[in-house]
Each structure stands twice: as C-alpha cells, then as structure tokens.
N, CA, C and O atoms as a DFTB+ gen file, in Angstrom:
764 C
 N C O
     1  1      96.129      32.775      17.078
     2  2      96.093      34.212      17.010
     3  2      95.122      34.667      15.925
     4  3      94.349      35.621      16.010
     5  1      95.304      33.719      14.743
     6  2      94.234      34.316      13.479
     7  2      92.625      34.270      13.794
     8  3      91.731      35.048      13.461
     9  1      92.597      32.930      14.649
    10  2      91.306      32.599      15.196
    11  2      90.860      33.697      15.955
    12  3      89.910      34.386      15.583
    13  1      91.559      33.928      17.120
    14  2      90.916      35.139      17.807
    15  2      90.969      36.144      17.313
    16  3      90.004      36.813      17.683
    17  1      91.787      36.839      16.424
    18  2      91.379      37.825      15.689
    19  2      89.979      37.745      14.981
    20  3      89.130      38.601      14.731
    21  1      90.047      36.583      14.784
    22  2      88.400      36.826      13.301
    23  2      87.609      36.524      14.149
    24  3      86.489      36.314      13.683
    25  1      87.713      36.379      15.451
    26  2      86.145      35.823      16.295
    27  2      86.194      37.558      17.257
    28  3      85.206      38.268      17.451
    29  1      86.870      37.701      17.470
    30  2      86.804      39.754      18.311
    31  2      86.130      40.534      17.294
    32  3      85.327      41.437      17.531
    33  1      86.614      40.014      15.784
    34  2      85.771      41.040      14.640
    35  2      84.644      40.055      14.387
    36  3      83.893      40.612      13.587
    37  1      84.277      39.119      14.625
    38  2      83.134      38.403      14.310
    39  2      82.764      38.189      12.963
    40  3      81.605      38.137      12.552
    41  1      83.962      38.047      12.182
    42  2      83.875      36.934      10.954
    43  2      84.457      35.833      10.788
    44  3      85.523      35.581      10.226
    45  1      83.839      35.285      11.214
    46  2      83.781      33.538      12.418
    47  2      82.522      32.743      11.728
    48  3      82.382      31.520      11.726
    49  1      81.787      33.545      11.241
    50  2      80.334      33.024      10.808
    51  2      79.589      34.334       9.743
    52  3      79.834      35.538       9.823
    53  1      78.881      33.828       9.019
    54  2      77.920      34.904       8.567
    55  2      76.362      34.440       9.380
    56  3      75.743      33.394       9.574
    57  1      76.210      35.721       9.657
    58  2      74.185      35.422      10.110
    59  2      73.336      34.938       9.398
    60  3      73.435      35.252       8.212
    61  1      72.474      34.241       9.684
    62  2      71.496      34.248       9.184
    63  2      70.114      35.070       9.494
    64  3      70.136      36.124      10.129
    65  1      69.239      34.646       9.122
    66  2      68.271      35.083       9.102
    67  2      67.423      34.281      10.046
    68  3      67.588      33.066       9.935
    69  1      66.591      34.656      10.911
    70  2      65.929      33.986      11.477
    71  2      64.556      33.207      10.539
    72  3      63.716      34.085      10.340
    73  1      64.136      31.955       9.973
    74  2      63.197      32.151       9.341
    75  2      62.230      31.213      10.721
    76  3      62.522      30.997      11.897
    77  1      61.169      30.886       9.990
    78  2      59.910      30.401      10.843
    79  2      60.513      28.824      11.507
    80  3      60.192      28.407      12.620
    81  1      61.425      28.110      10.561
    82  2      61.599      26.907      11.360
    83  2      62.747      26.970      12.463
    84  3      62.948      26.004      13.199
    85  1      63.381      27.969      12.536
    86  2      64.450      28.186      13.313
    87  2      63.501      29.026      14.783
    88  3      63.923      29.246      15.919
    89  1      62.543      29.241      14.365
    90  2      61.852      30.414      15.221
    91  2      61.090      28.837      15.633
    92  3      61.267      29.144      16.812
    93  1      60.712      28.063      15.684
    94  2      59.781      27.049      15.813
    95  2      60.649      26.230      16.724
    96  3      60.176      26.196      17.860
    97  1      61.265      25.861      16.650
    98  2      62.983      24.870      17.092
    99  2      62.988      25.787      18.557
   100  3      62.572      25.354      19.631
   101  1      63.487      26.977      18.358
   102  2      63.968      27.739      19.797
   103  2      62.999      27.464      20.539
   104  3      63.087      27.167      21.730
   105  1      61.451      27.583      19.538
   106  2      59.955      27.644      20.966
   107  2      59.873      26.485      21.487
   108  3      59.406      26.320      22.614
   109  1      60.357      25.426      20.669
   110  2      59.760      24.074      21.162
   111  2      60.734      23.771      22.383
   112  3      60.392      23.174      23.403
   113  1      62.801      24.594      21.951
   114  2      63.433      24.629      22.901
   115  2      63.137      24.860      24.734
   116  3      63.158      24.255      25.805
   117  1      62.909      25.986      24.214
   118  2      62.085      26.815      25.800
   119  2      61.414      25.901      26.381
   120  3      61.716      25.477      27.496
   121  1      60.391      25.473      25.678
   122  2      59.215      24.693      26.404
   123  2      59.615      23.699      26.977
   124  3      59.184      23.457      28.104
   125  1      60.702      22.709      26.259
   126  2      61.483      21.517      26.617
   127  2      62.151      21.969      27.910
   128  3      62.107      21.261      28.917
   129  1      62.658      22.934      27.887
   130  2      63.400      23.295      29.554
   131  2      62.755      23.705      30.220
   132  3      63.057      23.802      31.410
   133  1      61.588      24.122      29.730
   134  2      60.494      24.869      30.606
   135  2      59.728      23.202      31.792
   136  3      59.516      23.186      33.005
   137  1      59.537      22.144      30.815
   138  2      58.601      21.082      31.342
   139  2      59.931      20.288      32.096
   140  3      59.823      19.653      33.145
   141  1      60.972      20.435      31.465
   142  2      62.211      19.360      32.278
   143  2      62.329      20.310      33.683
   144  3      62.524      19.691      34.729
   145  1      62.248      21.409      33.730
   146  2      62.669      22.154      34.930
   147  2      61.511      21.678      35.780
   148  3      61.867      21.119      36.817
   149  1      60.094      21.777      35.562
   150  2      58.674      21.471      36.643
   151  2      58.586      20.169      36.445
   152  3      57.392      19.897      36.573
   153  1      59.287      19.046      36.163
   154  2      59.165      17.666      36.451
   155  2      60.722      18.055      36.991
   156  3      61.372      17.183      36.415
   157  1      61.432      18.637      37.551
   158  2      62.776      17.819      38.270
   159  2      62.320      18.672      39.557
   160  3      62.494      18.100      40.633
   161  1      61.670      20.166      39.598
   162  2      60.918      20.357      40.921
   163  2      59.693      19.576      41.273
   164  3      59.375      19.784      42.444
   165  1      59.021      18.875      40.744
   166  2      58.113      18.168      40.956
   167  2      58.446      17.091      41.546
   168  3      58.011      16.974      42.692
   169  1      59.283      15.989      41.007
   170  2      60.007      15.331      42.008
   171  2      61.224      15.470      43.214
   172  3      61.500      14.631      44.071
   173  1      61.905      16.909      42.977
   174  2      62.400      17.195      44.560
   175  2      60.998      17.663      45.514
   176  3      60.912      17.118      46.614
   177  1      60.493      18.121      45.332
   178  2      59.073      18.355      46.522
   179  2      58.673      16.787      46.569
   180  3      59.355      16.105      47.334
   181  1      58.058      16.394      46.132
   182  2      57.792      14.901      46.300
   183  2      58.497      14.265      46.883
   184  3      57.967      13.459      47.647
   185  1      60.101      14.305      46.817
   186  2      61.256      13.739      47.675
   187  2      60.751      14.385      48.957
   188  3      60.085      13.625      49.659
   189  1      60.939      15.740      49.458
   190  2      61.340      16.157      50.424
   191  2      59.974      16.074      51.487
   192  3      60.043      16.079      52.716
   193  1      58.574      15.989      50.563
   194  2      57.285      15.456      51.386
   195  2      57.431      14.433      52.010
   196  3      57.161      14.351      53.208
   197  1      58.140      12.928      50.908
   198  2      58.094      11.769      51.285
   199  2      59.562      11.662      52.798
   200  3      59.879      10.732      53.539
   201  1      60.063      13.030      52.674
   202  2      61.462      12.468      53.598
   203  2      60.832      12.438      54.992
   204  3      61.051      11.662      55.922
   205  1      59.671      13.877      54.871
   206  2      59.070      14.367      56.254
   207  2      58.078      13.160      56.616
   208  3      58.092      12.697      57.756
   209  1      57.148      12.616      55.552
   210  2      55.867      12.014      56.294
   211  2      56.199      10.595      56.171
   212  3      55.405       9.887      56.791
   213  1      57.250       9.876      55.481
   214  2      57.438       8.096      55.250
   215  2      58.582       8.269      54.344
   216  3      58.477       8.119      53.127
   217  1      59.844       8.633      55.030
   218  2      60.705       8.263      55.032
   219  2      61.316       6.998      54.398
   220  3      62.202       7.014      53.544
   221  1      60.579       5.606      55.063
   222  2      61.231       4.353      55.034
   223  2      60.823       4.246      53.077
   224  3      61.663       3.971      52.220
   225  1      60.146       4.386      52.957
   226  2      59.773       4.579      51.178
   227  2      60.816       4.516      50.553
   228  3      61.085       3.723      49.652
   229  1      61.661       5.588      51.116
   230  2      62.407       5.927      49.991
   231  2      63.767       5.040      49.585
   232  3      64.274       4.798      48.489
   233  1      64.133       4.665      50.946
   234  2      65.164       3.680      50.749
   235  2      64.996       2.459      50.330
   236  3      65.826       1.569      50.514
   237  1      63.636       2.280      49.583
   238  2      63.073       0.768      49.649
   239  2      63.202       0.400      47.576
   240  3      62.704      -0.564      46.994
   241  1      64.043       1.578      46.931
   242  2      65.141       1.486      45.610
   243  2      65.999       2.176      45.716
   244  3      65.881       3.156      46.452
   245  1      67.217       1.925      45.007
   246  2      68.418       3.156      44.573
   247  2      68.101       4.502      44.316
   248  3      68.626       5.534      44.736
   249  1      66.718       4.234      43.205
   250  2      66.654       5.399      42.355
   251  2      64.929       5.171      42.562
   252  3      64.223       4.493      41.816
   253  1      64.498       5.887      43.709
   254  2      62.849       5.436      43.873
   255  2      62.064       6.079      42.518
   256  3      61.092       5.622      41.917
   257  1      62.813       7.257      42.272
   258  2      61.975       7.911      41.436
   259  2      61.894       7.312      39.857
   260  3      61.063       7.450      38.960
   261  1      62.979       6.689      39.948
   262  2      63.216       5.817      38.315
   263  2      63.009       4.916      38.182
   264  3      62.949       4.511      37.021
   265  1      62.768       4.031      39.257
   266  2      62.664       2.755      39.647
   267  2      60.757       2.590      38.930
   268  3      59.902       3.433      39.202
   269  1      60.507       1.475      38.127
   270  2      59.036       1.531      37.655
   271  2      58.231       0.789      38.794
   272  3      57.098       0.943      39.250
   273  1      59.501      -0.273      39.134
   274  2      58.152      -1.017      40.366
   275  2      58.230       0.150      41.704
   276  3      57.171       0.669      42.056
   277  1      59.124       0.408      42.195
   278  2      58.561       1.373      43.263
   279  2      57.701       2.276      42.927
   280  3      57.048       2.777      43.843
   281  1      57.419       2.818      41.276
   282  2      56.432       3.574      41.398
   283  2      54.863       2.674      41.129
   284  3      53.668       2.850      41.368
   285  1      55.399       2.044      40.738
   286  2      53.984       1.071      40.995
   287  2      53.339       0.473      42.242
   288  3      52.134       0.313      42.439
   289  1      54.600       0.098      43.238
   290  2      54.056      -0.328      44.098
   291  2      53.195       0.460      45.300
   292  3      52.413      -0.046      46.105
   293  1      53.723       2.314      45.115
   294  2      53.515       3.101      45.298
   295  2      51.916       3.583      45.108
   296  3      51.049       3.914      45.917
   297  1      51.941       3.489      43.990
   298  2      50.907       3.379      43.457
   299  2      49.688       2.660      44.034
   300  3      48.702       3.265      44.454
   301  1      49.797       1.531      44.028
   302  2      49.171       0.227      44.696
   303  2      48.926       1.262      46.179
   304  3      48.005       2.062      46.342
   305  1      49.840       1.008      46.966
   306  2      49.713       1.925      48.167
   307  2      48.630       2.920      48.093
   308  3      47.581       2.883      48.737
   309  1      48.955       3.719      47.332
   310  2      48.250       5.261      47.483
   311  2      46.852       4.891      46.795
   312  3      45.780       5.190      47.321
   313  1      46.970       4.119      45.400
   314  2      45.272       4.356      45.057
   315  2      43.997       2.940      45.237
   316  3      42.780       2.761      45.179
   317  1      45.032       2.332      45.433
   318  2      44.237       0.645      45.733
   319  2      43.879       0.700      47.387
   320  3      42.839       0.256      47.873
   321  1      44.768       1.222      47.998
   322  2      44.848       0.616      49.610
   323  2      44.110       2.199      50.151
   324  3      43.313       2.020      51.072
   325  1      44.194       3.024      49.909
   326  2      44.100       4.549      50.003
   327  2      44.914       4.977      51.243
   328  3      44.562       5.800      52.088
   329  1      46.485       4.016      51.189
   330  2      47.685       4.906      52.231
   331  2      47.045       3.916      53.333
   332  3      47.524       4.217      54.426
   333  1      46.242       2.970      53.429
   334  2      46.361       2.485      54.687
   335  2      46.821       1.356      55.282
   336  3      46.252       0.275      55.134
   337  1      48.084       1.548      56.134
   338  2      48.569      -0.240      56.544
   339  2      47.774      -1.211      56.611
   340  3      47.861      -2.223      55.915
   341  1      46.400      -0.855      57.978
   342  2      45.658      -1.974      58.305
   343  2      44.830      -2.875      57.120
   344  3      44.379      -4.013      57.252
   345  1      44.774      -1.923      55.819
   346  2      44.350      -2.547      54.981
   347  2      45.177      -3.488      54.150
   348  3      44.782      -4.597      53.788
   349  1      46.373      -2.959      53.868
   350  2      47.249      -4.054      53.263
   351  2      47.644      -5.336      54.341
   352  3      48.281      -6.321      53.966
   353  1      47.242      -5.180      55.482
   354  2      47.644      -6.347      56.182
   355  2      46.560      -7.558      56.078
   356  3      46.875      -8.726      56.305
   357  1      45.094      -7.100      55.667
   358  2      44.465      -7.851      55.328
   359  2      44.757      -8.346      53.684
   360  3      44.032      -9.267      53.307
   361  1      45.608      -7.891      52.832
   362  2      45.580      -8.102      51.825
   363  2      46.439      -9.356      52.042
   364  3      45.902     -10.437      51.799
   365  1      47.742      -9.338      52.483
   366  2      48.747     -10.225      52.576
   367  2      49.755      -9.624      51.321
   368  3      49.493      -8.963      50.317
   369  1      50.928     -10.132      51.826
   370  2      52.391      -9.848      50.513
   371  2      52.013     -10.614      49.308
   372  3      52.425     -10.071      48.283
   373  1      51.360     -11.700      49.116
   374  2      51.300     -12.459      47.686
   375  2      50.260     -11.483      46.859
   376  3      50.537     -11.145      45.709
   377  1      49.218     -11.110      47.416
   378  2      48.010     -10.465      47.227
   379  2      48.878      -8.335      46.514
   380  3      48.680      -7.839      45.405
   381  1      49.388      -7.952      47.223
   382  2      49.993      -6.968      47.824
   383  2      50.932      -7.391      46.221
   384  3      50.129      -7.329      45.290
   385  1      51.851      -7.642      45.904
   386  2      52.679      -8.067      45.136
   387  2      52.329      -8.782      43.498
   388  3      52.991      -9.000      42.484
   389  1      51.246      -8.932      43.829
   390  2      50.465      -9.023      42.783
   391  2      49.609      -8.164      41.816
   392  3      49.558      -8.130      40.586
   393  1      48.992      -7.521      42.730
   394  2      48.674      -6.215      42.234
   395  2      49.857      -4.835      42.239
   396  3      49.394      -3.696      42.302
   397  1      51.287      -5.027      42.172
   398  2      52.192      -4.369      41.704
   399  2      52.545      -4.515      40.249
   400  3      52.943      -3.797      39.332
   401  1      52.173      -5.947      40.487
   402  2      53.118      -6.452      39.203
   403  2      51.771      -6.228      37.578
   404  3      52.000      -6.018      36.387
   405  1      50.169      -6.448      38.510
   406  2      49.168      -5.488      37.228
   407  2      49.615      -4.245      36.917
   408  3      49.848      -3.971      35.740
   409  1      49.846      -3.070      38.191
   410  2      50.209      -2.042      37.898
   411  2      51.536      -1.920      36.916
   412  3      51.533      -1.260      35.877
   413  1      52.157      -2.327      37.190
   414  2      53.525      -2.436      36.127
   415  2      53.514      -1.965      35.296
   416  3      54.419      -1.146      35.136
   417  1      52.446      -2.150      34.134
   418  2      53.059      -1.534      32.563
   419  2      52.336      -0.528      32.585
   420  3      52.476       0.056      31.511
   421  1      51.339       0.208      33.511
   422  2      51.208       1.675      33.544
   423  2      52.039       2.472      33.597
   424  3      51.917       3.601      33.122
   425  1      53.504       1.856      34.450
   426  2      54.290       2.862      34.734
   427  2      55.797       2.246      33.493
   428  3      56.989       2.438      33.734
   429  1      55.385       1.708      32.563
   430  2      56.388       1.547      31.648
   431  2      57.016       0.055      31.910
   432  3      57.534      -0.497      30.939
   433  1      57.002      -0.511      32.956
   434  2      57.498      -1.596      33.393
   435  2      56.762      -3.090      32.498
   436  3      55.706      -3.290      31.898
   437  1      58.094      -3.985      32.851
   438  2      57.723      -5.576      32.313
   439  2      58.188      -6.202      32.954
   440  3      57.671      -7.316      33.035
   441  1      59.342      -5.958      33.758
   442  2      60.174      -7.330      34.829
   443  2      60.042      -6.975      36.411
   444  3      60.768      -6.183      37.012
   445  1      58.599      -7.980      37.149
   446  2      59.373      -7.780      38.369
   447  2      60.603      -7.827      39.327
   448  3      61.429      -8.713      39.545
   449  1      60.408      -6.316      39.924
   450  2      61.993      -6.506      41.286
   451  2      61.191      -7.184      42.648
   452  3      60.513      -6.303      43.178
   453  1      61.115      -8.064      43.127
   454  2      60.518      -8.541      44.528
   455  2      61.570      -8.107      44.976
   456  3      62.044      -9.230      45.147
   457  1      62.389      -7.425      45.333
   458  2      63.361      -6.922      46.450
   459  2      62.662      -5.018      46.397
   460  3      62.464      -4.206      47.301
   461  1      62.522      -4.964      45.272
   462  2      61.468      -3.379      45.646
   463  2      60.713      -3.966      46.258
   464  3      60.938      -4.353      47.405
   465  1      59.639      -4.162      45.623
   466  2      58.682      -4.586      46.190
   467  2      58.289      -5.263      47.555
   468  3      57.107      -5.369      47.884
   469  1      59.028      -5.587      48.111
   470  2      59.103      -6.031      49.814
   471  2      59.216      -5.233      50.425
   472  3      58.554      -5.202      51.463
   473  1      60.058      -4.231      50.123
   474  2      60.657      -3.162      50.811
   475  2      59.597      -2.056      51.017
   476  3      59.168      -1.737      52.126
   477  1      59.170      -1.437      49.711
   478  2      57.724      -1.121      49.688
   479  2      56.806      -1.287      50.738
   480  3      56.401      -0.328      51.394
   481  1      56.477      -2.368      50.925
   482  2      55.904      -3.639      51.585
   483  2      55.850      -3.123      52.946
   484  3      54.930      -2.580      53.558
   485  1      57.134      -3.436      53.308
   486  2      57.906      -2.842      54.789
   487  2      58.110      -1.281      55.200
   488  3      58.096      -0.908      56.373
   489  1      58.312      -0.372      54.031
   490  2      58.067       0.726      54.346
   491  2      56.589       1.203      54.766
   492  3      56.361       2.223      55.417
   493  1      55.561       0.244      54.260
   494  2      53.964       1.007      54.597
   495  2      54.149       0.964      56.499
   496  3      53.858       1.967      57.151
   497  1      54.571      -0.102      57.065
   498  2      54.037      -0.483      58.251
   499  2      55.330       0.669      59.159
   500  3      55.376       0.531      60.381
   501  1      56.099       1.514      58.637
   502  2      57.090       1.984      59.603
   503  2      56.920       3.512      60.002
   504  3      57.492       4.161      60.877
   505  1      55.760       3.949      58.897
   506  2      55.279       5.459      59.247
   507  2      55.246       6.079      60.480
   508  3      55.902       7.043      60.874
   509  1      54.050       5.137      61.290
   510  2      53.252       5.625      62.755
   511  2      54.196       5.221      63.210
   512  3      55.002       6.139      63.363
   513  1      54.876       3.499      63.806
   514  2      55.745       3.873      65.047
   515  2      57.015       4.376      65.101
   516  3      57.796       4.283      66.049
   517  1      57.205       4.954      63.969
   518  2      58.771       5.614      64.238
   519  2      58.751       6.960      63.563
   520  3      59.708       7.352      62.895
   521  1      57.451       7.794      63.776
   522  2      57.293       9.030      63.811
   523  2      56.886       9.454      64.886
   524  3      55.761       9.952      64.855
   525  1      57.642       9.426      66.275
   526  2      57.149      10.134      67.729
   527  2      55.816      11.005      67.961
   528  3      54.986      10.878      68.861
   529  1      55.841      11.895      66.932
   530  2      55.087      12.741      67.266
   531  2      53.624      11.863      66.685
   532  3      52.582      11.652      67.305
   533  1      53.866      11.604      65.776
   534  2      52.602      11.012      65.307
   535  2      51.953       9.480      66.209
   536  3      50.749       9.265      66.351
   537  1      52.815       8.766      66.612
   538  2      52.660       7.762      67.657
   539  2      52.202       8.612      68.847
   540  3      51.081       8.401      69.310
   541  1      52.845       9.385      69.277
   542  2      52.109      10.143      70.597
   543  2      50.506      10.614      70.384
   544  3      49.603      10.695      71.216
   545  1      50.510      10.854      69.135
   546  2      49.025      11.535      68.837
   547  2      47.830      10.440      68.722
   548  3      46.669      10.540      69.119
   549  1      48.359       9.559      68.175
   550  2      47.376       7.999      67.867
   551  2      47.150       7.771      68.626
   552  3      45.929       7.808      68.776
   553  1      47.980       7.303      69.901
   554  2      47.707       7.059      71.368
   555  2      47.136       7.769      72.528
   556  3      46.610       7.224      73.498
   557  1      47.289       9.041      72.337
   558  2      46.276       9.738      72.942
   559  2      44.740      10.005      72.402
   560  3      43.741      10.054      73.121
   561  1      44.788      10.198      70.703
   562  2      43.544      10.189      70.275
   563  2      42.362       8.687      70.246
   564  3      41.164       8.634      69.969
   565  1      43.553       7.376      70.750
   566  2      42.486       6.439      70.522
   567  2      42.399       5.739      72.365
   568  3      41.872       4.740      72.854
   569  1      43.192       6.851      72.912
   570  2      42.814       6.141      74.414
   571  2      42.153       6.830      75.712
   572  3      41.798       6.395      76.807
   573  1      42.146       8.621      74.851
   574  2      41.457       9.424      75.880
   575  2      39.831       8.888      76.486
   576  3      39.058       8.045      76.032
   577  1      39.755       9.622      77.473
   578  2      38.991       9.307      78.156
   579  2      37.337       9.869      77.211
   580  3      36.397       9.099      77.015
   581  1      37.362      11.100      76.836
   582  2      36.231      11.740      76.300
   583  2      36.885      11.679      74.740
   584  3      38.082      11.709      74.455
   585  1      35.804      11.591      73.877
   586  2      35.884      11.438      72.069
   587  2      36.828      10.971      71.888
   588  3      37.748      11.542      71.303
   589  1      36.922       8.946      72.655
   590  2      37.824       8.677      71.990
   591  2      37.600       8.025      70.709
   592  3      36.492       7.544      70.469
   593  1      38.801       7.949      69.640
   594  2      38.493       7.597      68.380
   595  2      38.441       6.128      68.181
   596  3      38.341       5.289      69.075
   597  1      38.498       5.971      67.240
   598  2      38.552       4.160      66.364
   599  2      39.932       4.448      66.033
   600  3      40.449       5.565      66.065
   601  1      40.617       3.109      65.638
   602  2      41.663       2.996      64.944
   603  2      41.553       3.981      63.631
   604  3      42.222       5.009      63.729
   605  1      40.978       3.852      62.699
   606  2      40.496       4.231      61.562
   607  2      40.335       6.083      61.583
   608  3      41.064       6.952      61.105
   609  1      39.000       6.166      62.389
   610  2      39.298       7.538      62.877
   611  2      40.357       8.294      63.144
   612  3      40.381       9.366      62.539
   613  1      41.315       8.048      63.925
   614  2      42.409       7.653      64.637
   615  2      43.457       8.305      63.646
   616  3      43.893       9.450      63.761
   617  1      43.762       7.483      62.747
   618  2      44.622       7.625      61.226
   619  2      44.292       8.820      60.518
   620  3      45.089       9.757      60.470
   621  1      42.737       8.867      59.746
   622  2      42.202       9.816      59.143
   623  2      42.421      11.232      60.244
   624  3      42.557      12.302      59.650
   625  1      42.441      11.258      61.021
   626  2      43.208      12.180      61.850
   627  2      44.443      13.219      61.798
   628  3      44.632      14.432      61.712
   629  1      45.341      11.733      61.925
   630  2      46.882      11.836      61.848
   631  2      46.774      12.370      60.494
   632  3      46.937      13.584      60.370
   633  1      46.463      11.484      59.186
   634  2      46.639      11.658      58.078
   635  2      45.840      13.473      57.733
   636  3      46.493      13.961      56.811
   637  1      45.220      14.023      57.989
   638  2      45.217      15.848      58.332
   639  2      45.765      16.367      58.737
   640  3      46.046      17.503      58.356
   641  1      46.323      15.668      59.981
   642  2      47.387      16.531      60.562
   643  2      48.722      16.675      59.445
   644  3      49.261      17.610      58.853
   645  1      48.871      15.528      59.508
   646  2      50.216      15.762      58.130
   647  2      49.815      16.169      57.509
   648  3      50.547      17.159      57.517
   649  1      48.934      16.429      56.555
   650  2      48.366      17.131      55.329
   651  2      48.866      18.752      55.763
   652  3      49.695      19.463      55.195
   653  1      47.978      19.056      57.065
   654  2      48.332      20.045      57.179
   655  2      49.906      20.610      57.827
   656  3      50.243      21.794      57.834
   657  1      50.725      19.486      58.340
   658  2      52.088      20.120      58.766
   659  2      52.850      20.196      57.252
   660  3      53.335      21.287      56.951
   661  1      52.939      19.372      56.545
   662  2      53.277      19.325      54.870
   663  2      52.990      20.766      54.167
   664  3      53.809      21.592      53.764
   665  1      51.824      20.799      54.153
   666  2      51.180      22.591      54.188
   667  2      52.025      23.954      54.644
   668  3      52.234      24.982      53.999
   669  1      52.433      23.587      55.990
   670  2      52.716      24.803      56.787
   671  2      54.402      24.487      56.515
   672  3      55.008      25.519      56.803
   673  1      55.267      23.508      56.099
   674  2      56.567      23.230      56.114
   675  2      56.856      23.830      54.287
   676  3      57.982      24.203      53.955
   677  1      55.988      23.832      53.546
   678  2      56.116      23.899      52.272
   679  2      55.937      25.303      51.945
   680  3      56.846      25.963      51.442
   681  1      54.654      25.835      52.248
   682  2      54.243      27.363      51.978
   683  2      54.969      28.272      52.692
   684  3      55.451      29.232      52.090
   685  1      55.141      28.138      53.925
   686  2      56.136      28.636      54.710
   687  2      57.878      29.054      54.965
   688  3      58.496      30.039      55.369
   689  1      58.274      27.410      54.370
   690  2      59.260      27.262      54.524
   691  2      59.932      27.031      55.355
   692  3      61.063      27.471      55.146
   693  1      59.776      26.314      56.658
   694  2      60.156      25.993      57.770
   695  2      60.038      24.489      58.139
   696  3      59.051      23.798      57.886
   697  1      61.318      24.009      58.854
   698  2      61.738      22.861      59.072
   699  2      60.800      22.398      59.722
   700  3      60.107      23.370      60.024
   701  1      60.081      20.934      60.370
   702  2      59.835      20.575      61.120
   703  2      59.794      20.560      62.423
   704  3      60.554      19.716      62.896
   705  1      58.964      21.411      63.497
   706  2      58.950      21.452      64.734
   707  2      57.747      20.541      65.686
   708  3      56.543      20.744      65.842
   709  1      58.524      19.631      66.142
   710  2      56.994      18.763      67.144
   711  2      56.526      19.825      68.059
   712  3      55.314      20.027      68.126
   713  1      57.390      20.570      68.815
   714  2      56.271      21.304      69.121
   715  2      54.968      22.411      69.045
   716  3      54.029      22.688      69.792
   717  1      55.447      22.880      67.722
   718  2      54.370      23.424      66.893
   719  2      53.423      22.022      65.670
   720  3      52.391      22.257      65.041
   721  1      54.024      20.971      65.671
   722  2      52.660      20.117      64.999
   723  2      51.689      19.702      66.051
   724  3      50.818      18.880      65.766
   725  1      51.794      20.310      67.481
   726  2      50.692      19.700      68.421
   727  2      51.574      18.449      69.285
   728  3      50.926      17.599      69.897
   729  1      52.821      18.420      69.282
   730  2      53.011      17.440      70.110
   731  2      52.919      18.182      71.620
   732  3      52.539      17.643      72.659
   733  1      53.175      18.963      71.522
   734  2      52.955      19.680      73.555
   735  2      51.884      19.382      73.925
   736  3      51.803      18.956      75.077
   737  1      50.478      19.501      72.993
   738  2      49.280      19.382      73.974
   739  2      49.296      17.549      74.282
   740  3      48.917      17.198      75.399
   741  1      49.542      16.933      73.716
   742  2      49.201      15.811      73.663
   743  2      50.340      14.948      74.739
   744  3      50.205      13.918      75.399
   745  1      51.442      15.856      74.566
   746  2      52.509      14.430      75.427
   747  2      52.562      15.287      76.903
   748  3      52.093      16.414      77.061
   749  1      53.191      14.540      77.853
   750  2      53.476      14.807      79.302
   751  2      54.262      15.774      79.363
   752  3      54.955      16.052      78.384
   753  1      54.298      16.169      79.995
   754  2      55.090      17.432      80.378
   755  2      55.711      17.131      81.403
   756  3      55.266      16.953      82.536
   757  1      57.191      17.042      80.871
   758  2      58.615      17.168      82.284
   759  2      58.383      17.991      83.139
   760  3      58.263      19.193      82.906
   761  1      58.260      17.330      84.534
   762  2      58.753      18.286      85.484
   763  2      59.920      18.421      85.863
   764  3      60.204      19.289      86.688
C-alpha cells in the first residue's frame, strides 16, 4: 500500500537531469533497434524469396540463417558458381565442398558440417524440376520450333523471369499465381 502510494505521487525516484552521456546511450539505443529491426526484416524477405524461388535450401540446416556453413555454402553457390547447377556438376561434391570449407571463416566459421553441406549440395539440383511452372517454361523455351534456346540461354531466361515474379510478389504484395508468371502461354490447354 505504501509502495503504491509513493509511486501515484511519484516519489519513487528523484530525476535527473539529462546530461550528454545519458543523451549519447539513448542515441546509440535507437540505432541498436533501429539496425536489429532491418537485419531481422532483411532476413524474413530473404526467407520468404528463398521459400518462392528454392525452397529445398532451406531445409538443408535447422537454423539456415545461423548456420555459418549454409551461409557459406550459399555463398559458394551464388558467387563462385553464379546460381548455376550445370556448373557445379562439373565441379563435383569434393571440389564443391571444398571451396565451402575456404569460404568458412568469412562467415565466422572453423568446423565443417558435411551434413549442411550435402544438403546444400542437393538443394542446387531441385529448383527447375520441382518448380512446374518453371520446368514447363525450360521445356518449351529449349524445344520450340522457332528461337529455340541453349540450355544456358534457357536458365538465364528462367532466372528473369523469377527476378521478375520476386519483383511483382514483393512490391505488390501478392501470392504466387502460375497463371499470371506466364504459365498459360506456354503449357497446353485442357479441353
């Protein structure tokens, strides 16, 4: 009862004064929640890109985003290989796994996981055939009759098209529709 009495009249504390290091502390405060808030949206968009365009990624750690070798191996992927399967298949897994384990202490790391890292591995090759729409598009763009493409071509393709459905799902705000990413022109039509 005495407590809440002296905290309703608010002699509970005397004020202070704000001086410059207390004023310094709060700014550095702000900023600290300011940068923790655009790195925890920075990695939910990054999640929710990777759920739409390669999926299999993500299940390939517990914690992909904390995990140092998935971000390394990631890494490897995106800036060594530039995102392309056919190229890591010429590399091979020893090759492939090796250059994870250089990348490593960029991303803070010292102990390889070869169970990330396989998985990794296995997630590059599961993009195209178990994205319908995007398998429908490869196959029509590398078997039509007029401008048909290369394998290569082919990809660099696909890989715009996602650029741009990623684009239109993000700025927009709208779920994924195959038949607005272009799957109608490209697949058969039920009669």
């Amino acid at each position: 009862m005495l407590i809440a009495r002296l905290v309703a009249q608010l002699h509970c504390y005397i004020p202070e004064r704000a001086d410059q290091s207390w004023a310094r502390l709060r700014q550095l405060g702000a900023r600290r929640e300011r940068l923790v808030t655009e790195a925890v949206a920075c990695v939910q968009q990054l999640r929710d890109l990777l759920e739409c365009a390669w999926p299999g990624v993500l299940g390939a750690a517990a914690d992909p985003f904390g995990s140092m070798n998935w971000c390394a191996a990631l890494a490897v992927v995106l800036d060594r290989c530039g995102g392309a399967p056919e190229r890591l298949s010429r590399w091979g897994m020893a090759r492939f796994e090796a250059a994870v384990v250089r990348e490593l202490p960029r991303w803070g790391g010292s102990r390889r996981r070869r169970a990330i890292i396989v998985a990794a591995w296995r997630a590059v090759w599961g993009a195209l055939p178990h994205n319908p729409v995007m398998a429908t598009r490869y196959r029509y763009l590398t078997t039509r009759e007029h401008n048909r493409l290369t394998d290569g071509q082919a990809r660099a393709a696909l890989a715009a098209a996602l650029l741009r459905w990623l684009h239109v799902i993000t700025t927009k705000n709208v779920p994924f529709d195959a038949r607005l990413a272009g799957a109608a022109e490209v697949m058969p039509v039920a009669a």
